[in-house]
N, C-alpha and C positions, 0 to 999 in steps of 0.2 A: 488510947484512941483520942479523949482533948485532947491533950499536948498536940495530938500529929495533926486534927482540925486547926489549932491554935495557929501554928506552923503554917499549914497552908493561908489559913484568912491573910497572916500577917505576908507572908508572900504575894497575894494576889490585892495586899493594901500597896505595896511596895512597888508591884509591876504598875499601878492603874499612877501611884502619884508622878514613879519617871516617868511615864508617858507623859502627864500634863506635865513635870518639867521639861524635859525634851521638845515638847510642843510651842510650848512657851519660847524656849530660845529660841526654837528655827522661825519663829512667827519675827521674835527681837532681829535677829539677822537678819530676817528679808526685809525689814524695814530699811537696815543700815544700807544693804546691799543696792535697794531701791533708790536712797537717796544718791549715792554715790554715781550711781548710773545715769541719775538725771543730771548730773554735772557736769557744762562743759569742761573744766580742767579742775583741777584738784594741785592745791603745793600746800606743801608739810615742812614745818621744824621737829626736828624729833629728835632724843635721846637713846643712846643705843649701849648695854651692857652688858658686859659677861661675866659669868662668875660658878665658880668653881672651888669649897674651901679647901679639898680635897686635893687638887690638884695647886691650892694658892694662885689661882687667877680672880683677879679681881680688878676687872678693864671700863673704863666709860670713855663712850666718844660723843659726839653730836654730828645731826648731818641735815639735809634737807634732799628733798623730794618731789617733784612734780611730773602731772603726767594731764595727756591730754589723748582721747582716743588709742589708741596702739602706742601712740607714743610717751618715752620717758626719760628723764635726765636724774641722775643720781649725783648726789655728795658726799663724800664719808673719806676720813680720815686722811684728806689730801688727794686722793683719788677721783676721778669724774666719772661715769658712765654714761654715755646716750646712747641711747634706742632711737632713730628714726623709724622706723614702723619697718624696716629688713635688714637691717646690720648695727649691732653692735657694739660701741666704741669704748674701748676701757683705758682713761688716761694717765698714764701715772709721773707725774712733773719728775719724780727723785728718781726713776732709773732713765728719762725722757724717752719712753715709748709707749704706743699707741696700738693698741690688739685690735684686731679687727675681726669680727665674725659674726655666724649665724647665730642671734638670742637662739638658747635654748635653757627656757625656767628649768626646767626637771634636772640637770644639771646639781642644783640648788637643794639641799634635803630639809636645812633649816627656813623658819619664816624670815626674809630678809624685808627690809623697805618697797623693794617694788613688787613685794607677794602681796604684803600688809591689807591692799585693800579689797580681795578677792581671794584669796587664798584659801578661809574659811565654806565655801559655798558647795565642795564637794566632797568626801573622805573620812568623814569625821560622824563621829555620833556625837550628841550632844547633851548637857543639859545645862539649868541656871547654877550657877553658883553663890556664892559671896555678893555681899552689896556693899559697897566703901564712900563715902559720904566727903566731899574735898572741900574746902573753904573757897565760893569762885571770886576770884581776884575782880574779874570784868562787871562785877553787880555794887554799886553803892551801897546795900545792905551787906552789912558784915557777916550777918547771920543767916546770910542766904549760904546753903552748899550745895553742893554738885553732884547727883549721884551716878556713881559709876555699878552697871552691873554686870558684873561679870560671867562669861558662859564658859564652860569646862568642856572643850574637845579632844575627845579621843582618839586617836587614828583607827580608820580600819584597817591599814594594813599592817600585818604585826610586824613586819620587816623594817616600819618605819624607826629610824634615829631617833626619835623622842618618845616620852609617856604618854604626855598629853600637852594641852597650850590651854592656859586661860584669859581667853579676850575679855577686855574691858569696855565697856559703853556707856557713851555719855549718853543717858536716856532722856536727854531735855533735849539732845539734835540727833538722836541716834546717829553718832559720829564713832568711829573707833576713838579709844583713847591711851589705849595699852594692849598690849601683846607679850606677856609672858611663856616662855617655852620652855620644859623639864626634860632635858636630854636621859637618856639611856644610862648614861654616865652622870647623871647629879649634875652636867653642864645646865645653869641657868640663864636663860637668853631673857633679856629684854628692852621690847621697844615703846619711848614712852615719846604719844606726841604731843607736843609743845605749844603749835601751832598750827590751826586746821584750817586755810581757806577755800574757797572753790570761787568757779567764774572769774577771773582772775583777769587782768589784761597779762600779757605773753609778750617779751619778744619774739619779732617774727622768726630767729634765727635761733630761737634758745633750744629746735631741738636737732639743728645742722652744724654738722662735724665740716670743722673749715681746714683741710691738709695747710694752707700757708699759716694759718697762727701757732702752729708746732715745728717749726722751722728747726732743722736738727733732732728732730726725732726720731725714731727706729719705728719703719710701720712693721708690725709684725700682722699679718694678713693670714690667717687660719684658715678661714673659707669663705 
């Protein structure tokens, strides 16, 4: 009969602590989620990785990223993407053609660059994880570091392609700062950002797809 009171206390220590971790992150989150949304625009550098030993993949690319309202233009591995706030445009120089269709995120099972910043806000249980401590570059004091804390999200749908994702946060701008994702498969995805501005100035045209500067391209027009 101790042992099974034992049993229980330590269970209902264990249910009351995830709650206050859990609590904790989604409090962390809606912090970041707040800041982001108060931003007129948002543009990223960021580092992009896959890996896999199992399989012997082991990929790094780099790309950049901005968005502004509904809308978004993508960079990565030669490839462009814009989003005008209704269609689409995926460019790709080496076959010279130009997709054209309805955005549709869901599409997408992985966290990609233009999930990155909202992705997190629904589907997931949560709690804090790990704390990783980085030397910042940008402070005169050497001794100054950066703490990054990280939250462990789970999916709830068990259907989903991954385990789990562990986001990273810069907790001096609650900024994202990484995005880790543990596929099904031992695929490791991750996004690590480089460079986080917001308020930006914008060309007026950076997020209109111009048909004459692709002259000889294949429109392939989906829908």
């Amino acid at each position: 009969m101790k042992k099974f009171n034992l049993i229980i206390i330590m269970l209902f220590c264990f249910n009351i602590n995830f709650s206050q971790q859990s609590a904790e992150a989604k409090q962390l989150l809606n912090k970041v989620s707040e800041n982001i949304k108060s931003y007129k625009n948002v543009f990223i550098n960021y580092v992009y990785s896959l890996n896999n030993e199992e399989l012997d993949i082991d990929e790094e690319n780099s790309g950049s990223f901005v968005k502004e309202k509904e809308k978004w233009k993508l960079e990565f591995v030669g490839i462009t993407r814009i989003f005008d706030g209704e269609k689409l445009y995926t460019i790709s120089p080496d076959d010279e053609e130009v997709t054209i269709s309805s955005e549709n995120p869901e599409e997408e099972s992985t966290i990609t660059p233009n999930k990155i910043l909202y992705f997190y806000e629904d589907g997931y249980t949560m709690e804090l994880d790990r704390v990783e401590y980085l030397k910042n570059r940008s402070r005169s004091n050497s001794k100054y570091r950066k703490k990054i804390q990280y939250v462990k999200l789970v999916p709830k749908d068990s259907d989903s392609s991954f385990k789990y994702i562990h986001l990273g946060i810069d907790t001096e701008f609650n900024q994202i700062y990484k995005v880790v994702e543990t596929g099904k498969n031992e695929t490791v995805t991750t996004i690590t950002i480089v460079d986080f501005e917001f308020n930006v100035k914008l060309d007026d045209n950076i997020f209109i797809f111009n048909e004459n500067d692709y002259e000889g391209y294949y429109l392939n027009i989906i829908d």
